[in-house]
Each structure stands twice: as structure tokens, then as C-alpha cells.
Backbone as CSV, one residue per row, in Angstrom:
resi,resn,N_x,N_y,N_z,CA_x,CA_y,CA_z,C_x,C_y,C_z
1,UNK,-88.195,78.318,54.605,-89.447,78.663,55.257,-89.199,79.257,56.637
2,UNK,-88.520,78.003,57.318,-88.505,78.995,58.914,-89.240,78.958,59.743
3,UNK,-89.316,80.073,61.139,-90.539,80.870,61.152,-91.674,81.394,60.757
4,UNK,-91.205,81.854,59.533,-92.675,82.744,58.638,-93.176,81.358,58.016
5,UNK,-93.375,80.687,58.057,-94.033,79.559,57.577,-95.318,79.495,57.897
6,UNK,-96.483,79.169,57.056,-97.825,80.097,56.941,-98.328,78.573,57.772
7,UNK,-99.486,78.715,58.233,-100.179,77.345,58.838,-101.070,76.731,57.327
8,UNK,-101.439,78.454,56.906,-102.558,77.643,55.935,-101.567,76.911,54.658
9,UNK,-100.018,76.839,54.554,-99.716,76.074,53.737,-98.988,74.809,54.212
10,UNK,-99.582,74.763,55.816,-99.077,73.505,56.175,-98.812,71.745,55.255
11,UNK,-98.292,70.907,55.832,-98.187,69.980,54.447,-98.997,69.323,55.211
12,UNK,-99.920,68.378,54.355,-100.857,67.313,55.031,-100.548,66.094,55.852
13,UNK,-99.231,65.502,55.312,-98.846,64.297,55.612,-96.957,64.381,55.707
14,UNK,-96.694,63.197,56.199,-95.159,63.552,56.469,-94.250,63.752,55.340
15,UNK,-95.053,63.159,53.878,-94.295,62.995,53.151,-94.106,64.106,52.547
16,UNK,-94.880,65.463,53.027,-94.578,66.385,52.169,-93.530,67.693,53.048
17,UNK,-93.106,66.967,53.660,-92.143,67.411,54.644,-90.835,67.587,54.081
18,UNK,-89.939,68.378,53.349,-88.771,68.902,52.434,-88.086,69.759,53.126
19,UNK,-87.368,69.417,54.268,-86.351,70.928,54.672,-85.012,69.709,54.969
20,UNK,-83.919,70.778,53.964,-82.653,70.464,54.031,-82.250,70.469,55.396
21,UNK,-80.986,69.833,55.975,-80.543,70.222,57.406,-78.998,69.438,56.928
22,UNK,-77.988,69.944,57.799,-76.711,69.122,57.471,-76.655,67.281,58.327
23,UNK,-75.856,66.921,57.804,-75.954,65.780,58.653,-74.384,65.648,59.342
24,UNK,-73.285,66.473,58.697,-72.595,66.133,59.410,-72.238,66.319,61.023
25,UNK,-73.074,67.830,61.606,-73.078,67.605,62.991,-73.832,66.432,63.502
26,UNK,-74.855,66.073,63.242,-75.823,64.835,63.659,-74.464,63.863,63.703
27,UNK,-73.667,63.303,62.934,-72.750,62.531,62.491,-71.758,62.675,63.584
28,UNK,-71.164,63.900,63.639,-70.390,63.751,64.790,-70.585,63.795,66.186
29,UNK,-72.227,63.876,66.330,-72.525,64.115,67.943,-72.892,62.704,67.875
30,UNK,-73.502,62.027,67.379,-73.940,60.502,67.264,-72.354,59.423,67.516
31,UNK,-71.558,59.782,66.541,-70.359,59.175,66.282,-69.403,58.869,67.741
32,UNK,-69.549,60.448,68.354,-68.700,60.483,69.426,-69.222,59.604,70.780
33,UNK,-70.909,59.781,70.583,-71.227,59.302,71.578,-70.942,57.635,71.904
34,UNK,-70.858,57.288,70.611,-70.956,56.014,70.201,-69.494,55.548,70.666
35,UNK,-68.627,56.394,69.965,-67.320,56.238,70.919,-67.469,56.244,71.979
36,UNK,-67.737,56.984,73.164,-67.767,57.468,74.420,-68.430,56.071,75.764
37,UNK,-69.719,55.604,74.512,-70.292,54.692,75.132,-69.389,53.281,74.664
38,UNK,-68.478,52.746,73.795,-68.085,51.701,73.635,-66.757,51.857,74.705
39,UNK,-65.904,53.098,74.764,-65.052,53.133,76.194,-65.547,52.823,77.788
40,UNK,-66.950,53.606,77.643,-67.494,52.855,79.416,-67.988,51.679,79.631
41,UNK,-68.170,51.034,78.294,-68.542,49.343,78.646,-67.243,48.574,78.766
42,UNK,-65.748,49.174,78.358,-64.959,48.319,78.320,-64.278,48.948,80.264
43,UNK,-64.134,50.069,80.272,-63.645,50.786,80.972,-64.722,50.110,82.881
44,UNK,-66.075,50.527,82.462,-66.580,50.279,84.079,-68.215,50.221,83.401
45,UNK,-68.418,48.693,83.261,-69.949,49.013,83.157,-70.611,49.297,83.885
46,UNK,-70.736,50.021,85.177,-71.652,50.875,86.069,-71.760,51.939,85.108
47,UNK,-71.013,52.453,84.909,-70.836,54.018,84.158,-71.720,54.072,82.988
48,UNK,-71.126,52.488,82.082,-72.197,52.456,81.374,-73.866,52.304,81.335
49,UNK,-73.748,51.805,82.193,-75.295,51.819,82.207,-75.883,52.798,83.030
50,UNK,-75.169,53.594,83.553,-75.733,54.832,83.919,-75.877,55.970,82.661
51,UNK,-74.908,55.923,81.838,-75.370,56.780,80.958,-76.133,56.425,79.728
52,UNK,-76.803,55.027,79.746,-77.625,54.520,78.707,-79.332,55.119,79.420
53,UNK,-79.212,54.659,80.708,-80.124,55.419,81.924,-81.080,56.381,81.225
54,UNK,-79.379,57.553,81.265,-80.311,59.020,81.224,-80.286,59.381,80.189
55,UNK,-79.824,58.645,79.176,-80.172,58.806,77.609,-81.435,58.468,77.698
56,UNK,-82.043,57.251,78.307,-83.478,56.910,77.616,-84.265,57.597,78.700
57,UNK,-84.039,58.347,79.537,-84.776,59.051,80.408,-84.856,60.491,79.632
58,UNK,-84.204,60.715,78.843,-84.410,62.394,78.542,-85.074,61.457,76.838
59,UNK,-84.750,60.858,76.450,-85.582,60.541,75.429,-86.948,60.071,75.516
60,UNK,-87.504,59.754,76.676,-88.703,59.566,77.277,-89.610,60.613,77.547
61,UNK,-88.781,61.675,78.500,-89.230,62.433,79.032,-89.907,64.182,78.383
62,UNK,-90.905,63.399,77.662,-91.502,64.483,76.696,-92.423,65.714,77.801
63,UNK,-92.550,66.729,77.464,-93.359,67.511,78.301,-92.236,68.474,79.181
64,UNK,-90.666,68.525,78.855,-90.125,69.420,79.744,-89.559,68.588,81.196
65,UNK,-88.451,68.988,81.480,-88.096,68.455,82.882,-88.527,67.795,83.459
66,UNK,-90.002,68.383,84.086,-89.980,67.385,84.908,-91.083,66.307,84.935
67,UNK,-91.307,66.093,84.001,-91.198,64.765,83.072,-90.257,63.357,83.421
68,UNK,-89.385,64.329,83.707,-88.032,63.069,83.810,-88.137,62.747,85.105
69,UNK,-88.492,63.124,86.329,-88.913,63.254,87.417,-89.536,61.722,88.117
70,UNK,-90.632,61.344,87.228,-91.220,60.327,87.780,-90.381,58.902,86.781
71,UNK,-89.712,59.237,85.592,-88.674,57.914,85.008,-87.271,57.819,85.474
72,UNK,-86.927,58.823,86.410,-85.461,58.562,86.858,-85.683,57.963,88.166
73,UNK,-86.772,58.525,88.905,-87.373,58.021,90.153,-87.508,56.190,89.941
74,UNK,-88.491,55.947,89.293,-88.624,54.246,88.959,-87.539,53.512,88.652
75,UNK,-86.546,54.135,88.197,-85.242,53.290,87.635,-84.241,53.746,88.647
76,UNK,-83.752,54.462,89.169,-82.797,54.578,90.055,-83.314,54.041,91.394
77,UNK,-84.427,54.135,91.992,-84.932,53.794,93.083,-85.462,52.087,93.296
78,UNK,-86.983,52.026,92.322,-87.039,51.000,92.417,-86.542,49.910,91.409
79,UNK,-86.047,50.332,90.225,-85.629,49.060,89.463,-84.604,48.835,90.305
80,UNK,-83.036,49.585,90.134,-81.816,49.518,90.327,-81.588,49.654,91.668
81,UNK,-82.120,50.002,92.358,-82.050,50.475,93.754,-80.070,51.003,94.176
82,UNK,-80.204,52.370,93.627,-78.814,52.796,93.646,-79.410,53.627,94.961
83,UNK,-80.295,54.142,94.960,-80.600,54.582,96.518,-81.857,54.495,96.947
84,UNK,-82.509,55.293,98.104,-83.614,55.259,98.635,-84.390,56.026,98.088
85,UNK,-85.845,56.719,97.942,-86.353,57.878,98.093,-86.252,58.339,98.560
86,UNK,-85.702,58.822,99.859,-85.178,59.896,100.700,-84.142,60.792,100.008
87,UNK,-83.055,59.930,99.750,-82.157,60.167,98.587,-82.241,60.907,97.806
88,UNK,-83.368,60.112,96.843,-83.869,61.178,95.583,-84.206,62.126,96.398
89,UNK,-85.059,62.553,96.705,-86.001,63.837,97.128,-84.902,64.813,97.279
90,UNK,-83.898,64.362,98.147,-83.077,65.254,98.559,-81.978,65.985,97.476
91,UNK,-81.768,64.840,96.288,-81.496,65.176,95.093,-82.025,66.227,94.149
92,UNK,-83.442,65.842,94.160,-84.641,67.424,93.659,-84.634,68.329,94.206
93,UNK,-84.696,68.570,95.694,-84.235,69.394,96.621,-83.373,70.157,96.255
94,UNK,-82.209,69.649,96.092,-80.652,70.167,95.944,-80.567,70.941,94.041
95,UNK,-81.804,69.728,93.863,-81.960,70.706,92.273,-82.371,71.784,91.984
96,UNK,-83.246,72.401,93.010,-84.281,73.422,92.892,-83.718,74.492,93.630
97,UNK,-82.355,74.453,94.356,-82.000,75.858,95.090,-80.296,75.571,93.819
98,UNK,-80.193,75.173,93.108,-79.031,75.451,92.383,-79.358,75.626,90.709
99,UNK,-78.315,76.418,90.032,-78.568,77.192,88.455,-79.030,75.375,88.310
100,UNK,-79.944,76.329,86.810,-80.260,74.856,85.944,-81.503,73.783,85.927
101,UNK,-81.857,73.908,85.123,-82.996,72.914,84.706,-83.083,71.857,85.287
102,UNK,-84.251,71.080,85.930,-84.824,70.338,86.781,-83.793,68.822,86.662
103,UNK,-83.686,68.683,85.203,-83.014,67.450,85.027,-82.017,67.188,85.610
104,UNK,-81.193,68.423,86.014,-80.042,68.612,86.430,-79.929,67.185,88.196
105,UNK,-80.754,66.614,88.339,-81.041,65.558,89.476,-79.814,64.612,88.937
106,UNK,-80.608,64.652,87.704,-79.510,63.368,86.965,-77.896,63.341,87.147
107,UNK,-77.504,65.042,87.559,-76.146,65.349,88.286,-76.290,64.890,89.355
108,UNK,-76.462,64.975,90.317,-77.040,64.632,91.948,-77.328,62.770,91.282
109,UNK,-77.979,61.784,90.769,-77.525,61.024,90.736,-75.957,60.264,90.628
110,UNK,-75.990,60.768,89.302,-74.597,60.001,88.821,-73.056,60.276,89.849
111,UNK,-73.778,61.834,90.692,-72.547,61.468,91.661,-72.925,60.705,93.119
112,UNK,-73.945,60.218,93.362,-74.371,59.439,94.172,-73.425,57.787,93.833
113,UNK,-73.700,57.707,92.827,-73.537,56.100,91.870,-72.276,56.046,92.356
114,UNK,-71.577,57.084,91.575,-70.030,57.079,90.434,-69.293,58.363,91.326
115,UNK,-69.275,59.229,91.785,-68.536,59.932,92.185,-69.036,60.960,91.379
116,UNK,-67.905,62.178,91.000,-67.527,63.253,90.218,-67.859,62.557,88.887
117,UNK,-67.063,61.552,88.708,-66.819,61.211,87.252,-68.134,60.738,86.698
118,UNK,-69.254,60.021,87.949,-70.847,59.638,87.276,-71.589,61.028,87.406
119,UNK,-71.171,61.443,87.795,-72.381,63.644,87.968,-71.597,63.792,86.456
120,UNK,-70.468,64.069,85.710,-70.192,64.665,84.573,-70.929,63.285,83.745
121,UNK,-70.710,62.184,83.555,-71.076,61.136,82.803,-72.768,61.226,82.577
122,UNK,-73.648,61.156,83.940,-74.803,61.670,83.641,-75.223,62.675,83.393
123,UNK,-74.558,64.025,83.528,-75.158,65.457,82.775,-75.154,64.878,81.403
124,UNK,-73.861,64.885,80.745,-73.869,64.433,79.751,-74.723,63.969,79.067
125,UNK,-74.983,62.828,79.260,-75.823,61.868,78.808,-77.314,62.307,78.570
126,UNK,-77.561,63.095,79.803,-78.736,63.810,79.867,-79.491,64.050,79.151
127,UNK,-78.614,64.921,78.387,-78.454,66.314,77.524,-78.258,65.794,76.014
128,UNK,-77.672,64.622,75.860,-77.394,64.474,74.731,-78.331,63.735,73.436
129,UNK,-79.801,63.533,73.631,-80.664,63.057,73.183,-81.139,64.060,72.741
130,UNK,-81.486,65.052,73.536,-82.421,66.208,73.053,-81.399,66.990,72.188
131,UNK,-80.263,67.200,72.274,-79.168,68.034,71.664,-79.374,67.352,70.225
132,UNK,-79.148,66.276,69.789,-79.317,65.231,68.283,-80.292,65.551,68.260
133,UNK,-81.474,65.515,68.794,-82.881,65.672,68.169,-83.538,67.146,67.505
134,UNK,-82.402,67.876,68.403,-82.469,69.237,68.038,-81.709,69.691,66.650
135,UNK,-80.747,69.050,66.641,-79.978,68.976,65.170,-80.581,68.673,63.988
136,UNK,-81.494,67.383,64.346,-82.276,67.081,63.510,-83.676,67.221,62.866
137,UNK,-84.126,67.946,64.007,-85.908,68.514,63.519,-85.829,69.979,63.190
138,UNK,-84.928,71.079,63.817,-84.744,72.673,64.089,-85.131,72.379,62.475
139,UNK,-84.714,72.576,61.541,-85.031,73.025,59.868,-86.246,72.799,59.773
140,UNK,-86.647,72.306,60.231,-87.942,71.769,59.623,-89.308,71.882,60.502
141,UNK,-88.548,72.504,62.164,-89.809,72.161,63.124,-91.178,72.674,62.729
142,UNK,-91.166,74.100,62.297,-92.153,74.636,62.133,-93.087,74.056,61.231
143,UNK,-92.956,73.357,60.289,-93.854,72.283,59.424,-94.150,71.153,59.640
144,UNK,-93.546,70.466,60.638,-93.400,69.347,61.935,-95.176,69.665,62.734
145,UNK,-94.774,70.857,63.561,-95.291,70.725,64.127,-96.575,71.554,63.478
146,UNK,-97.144,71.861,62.855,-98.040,72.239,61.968,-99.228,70.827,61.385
147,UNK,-98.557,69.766,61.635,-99.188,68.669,61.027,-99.987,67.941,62.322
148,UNK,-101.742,67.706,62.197,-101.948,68.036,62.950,-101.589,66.333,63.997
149,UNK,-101.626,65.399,63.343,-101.226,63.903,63.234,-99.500,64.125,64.324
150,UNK,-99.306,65.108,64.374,-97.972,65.068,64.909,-98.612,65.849,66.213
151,UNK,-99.450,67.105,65.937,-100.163,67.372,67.679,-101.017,66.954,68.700
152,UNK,-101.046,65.990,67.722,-101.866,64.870,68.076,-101.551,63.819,69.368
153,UNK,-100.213,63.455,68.568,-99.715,62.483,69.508,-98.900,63.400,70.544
154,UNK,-98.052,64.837,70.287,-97.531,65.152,71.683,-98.786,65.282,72.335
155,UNK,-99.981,65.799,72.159,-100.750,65.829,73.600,-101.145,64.674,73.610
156,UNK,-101.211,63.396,72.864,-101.162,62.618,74.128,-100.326,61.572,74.719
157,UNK,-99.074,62.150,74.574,-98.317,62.180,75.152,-97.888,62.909,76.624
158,UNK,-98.163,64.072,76.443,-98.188,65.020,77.472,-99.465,64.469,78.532
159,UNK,-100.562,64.499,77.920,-101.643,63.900,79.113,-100.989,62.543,79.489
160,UNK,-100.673,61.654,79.593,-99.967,60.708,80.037,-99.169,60.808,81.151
161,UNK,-97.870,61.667,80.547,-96.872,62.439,81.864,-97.837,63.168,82.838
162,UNK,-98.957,64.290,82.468,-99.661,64.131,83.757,-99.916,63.445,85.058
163,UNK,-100.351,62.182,84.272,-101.220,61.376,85.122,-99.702,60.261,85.851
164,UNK,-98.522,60.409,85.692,-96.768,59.947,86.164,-96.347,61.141,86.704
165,UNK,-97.116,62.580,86.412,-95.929,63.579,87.620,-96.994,63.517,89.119
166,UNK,-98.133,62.826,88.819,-99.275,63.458,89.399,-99.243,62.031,90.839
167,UNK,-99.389,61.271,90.020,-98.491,59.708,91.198,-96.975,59.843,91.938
168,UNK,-96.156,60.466,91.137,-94.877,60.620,91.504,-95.127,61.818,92.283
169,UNK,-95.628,62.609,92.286,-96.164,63.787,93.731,-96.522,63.813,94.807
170,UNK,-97.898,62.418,94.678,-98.401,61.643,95.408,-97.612,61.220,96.276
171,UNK,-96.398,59.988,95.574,-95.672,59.682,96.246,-94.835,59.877,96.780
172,UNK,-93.746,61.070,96.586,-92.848,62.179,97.214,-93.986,62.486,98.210
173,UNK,-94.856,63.091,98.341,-95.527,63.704,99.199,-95.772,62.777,100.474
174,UNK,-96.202,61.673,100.223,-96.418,60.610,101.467,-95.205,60.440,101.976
175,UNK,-93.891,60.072,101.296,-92.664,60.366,102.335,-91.887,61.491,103.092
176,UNK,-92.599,62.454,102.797,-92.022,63.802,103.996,-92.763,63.403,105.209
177,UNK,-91.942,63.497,106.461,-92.553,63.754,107.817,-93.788,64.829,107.766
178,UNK,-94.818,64.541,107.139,-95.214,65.984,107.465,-95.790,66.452,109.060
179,UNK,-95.598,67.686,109.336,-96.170,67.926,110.271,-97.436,69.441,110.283
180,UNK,-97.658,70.138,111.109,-98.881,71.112,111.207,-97.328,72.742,110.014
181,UNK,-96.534,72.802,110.508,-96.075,73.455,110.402,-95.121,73.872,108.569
182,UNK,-94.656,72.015,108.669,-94.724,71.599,107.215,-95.935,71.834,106.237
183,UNK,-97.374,71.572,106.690,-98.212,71.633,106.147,-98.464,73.248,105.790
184,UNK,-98.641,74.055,106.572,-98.715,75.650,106.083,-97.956,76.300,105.250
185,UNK,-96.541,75.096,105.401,-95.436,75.892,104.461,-95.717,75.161,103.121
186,UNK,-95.903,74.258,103.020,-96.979,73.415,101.429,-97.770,74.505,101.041
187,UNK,-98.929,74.764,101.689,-99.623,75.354,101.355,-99.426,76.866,101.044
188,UNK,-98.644,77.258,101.499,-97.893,79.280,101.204,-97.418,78.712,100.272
189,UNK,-96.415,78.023,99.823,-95.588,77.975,98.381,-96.291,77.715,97.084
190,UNK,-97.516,76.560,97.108,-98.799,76.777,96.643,-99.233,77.824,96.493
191,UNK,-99.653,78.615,97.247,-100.084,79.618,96.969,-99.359,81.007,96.164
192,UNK,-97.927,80.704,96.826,-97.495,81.655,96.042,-97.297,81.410,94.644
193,UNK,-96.962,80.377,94.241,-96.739,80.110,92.960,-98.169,79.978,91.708
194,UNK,-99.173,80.252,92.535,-100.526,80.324,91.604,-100.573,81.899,91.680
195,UNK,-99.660,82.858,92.592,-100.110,84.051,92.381,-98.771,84.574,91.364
196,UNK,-98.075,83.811,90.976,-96.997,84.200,89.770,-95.846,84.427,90.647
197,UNK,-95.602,84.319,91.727,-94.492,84.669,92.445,-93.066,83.603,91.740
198,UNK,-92.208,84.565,91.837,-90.831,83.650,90.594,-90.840,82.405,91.932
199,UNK,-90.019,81.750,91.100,-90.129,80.305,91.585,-89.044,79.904,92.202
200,UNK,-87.448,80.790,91.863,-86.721,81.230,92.957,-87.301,81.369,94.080
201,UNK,-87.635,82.236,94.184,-88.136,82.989,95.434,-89.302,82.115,96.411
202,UNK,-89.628,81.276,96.108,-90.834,80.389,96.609,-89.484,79.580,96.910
203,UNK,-88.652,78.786,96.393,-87.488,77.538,96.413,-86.445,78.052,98.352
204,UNK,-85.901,79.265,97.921,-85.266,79.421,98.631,-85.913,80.193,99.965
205,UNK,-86.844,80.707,99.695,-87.748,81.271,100.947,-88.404,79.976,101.935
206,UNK,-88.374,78.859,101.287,-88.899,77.500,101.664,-88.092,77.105,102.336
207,UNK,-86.420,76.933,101.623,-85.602,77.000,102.626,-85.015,77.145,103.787
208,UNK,-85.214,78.584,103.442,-84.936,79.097,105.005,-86.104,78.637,105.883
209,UNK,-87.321,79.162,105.758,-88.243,78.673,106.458,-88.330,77.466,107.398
210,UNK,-87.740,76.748,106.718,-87.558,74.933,106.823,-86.284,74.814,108.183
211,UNK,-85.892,75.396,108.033,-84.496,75.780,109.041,-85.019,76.461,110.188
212,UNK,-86.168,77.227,110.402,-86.265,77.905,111.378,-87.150,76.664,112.273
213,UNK,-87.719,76.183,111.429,-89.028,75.367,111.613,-88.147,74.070,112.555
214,UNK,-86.969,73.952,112.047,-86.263,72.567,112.996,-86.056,72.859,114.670
């Protein structure tokens, strides 16, 4: 089926859901991990439980990046307290003027934790939930997501993460110093980014800005 897969012959229910897929990559990305994770519990359980972390943080984090935003925040900050919010912020910060998807914090954690060796341990880890999940739905997504019992629950799912990026904004926002000058530069990047301006260009123009402003 594929792509060209018609809506009007969508299947009603899950059970009529039939697309082959291999299992042996699933098998060996599962397998290894499984290895990988029984070496860091013997090796340094910090490590381990940093990369159990951002496994269940990218398996959580439905809706895209930054999603993950307000569940790495609660668990690194206030469960575990591996650092401050200042910390983080400066972590997102550091995410948003370098290549790579938002999650990429979870680098900027794990070398906070662990060094070098917790930034590679948590990319990793990151990444590796959605990578299996991708192995395992791609054959079939388009009839997946056709059912409406299945669009059902991502939006509401997604309205949920709303109402967690929308507190977690809140709360990043109350810890900047703000001042008159901070405040105009909020508000231009706002603005630019409702007028389509790339999002580079809003990140690092903020930057500099921010530097002149000290």
C-alpha cells in the first residue's frame, strides 16, 4: 500500500491492520540496546540511569522536540536535581544557536552529569526510542494513522503537551532577569517569528543583540 493508500479504504479497527515489516532490525536495535544498558548498570549506574532518563523522555515526548522540553526539565532539575534551572536554560540556549533538533539539550545534559562520555550516552539514548518505533510502524503508518481511534488519541495527546510547554514557558520565563531592554528583545523575536522569519536568524540575531545589551 504505502503512500497511495486510499483513506476511503481505511481499515476500521486495529485488527484489520496487515503490513509485513522485518523484525530483524527491530531485533538488533532492541538487542544491542539491551546489551549496552546491562554494561552501564554494571559499569557506573549514574550512566545508567541517565540513559533510561532519555529513553523515557523521548518516549514521552509526543508532539516533536519540544515536547521533551518540559519532561527533561522536571526530572533533571526537580526530581534528580543534577542541576539548577539556570543550568537548563542555558542548555536550550546552547541548543538553539547549534546544528540539530531541540532534543539535542539532552547532549548539554548528559555532559553536565557524566562528562563527554554522558553527552554521547544521552544523545544516544535520546534517539533510540523513536529510531525502534520507526522500524516498527514505517510499513504500515499510513493505515495507522488513517484510523480515526488512533487520531484521536495523538490529539489528545498533543493538547496535553500544550498545556506542559505552556507552564514550562511560564516558568523559564519568570527566571530570566528581565529587564526594559530584555523585554523589547522578547517581543522583536516574537514578532519576527509570527512574520515567518527563519528561526536561525531570530536565534542568533538574539544573540548578538544580548551582548550588546550587557
Amino acid at each position: 500500500m504505502g503512500l497511495s493508500y486510499r483513506l476511503e479504504e481505511a481499515p476500521k479497527s486495529l485488527n484489520d491492520l496487515r503490513a509485513p515489516f522485518r523484525l530483524v532490525p527491530l531485533i538488533v536495535v532492541l538487542g544491542s540496546a539491551a546489551v549496552g544498558l546491562m554494561c552501564l548498570l554494571v559499569i557506573e549506574k549514574g550512566l545508567f540511569q541517565l540513559s533510561l532518563l532519555m529513553m523515557k523522555v523521548d518516549l514521552s515526548a509526543f508532539g516533536g522536540g519540544f515536547a521533551s522540553i518540559p519532561l527533561m526539565l522536571h526530572d533533571v532539575v526537580d526530581v534528580r536535581h543534577w542541576m539548577d534551572q539556570h543550568v537548563f536554560m542555558d542548555g536550550i540556549a546552547l541548543g538553539q544557536i547549534t546544528p540539530g533538533p531541540v532534543v539535542i539539550t539532552a547532549t548539554f545534559v548528559g555532559y553536565i552529569f557524566r562528562g563527554p562520555l554522558g553527552a554521547v550516552i544521552a544523545t544516544l539514548s535520546i534517539f533510540l526510542p523513536s529510531f525502534a518505533l520507526v522500524i516498527v510502524t514505517a510499513p504500515f503508518f499510513a493505515r495507522l494513522n488513517a484510523l480515526p481511534l488512533f487520531r484521536k488519541a495523538v490529539d489528545g495527546i498533543l493538547c496535553s503537551f500544550v498545556g506542559l510547554l505552556l507552564v514550562t514557558a511560564v516558568r523559564l520565563g519568570l527566571a530570566i532577569p528581565w529587564t526594559i531592554p530584555y523585554g523589547i528583545l522578547a517581543a522583536a523575536a516574537l514578532a519576527a517569528l509570527l512574520l515567518r522569519v527563519d528561526f536561525m536568524w531570530v536565534v542568533i540575531s538574539g544573540a548578538a543583540l544580548s551582548l550588546l545589551l550587557r
